[in-house]
N, C-alpha and C positions, 0 to 999 in steps of 0.2 A: 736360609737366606735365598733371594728368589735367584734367579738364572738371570744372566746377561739376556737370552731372547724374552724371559717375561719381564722383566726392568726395562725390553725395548718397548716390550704389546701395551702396558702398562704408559709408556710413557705417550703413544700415539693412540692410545685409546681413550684414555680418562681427558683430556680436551676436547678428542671426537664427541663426546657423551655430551659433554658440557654445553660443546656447539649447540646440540642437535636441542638440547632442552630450553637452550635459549631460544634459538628459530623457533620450537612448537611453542613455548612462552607468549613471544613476539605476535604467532601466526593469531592462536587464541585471544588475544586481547584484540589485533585488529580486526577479527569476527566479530567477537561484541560490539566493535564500536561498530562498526559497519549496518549492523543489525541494529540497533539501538535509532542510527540514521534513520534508516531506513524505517522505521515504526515511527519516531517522529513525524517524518515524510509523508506516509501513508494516513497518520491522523489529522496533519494540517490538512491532506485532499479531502479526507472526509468531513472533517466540521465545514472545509469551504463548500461542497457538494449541499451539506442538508443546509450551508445559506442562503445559497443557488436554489437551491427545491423551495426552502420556506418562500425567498422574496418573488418565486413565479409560482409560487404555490395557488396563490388564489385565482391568478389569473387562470393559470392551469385548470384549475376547480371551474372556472366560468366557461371555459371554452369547450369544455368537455359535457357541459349541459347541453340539452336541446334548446333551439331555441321555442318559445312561446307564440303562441300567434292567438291572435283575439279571433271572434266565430266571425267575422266581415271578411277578413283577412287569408283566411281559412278558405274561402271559395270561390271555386275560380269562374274566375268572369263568364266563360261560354255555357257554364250551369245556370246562370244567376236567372233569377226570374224575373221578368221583363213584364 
């Protein structure tokens, strides 16, 4: 039969336990959820980002060419032959 001092340890320890397993319980599930958020989050900026890029995309693509110059256009006036 156990001793009045482990009948005490016993009696403030097995709730302690209990506690402690619920808070890391508690802590671990609001990680996931947090996390979870958070990758949602991060995947709406990304599909909004490549709809951003597709809808200036072309314009992007055009501005980033040179531009053309026909052969008139091409030479400057103080060359030209007269």
């Amino acid at each position: 039969m156990p001793s009045y001092a482990q009948k005490l340890t016993l009696l403030a320890a097995v709730p302690l336990i209990f506690a402690v397993a619920a808070i890391a319980l508690l802590v671990a599930m609001q990680a996931r959820a947090l996390a979870e958020r958070e990758i949602r989050t991060l995947e709406t900026q990304l599909i909004e980002a490549k709809k951003a890029e597709r809808a200036t995309g072309s314009i992007s693509y055009m501005a980033a060419q040179p531009p053309t110059m026909s052969r008139q256009s091409s030479r400057s006036p103080r060359f030209s032959q007269q």
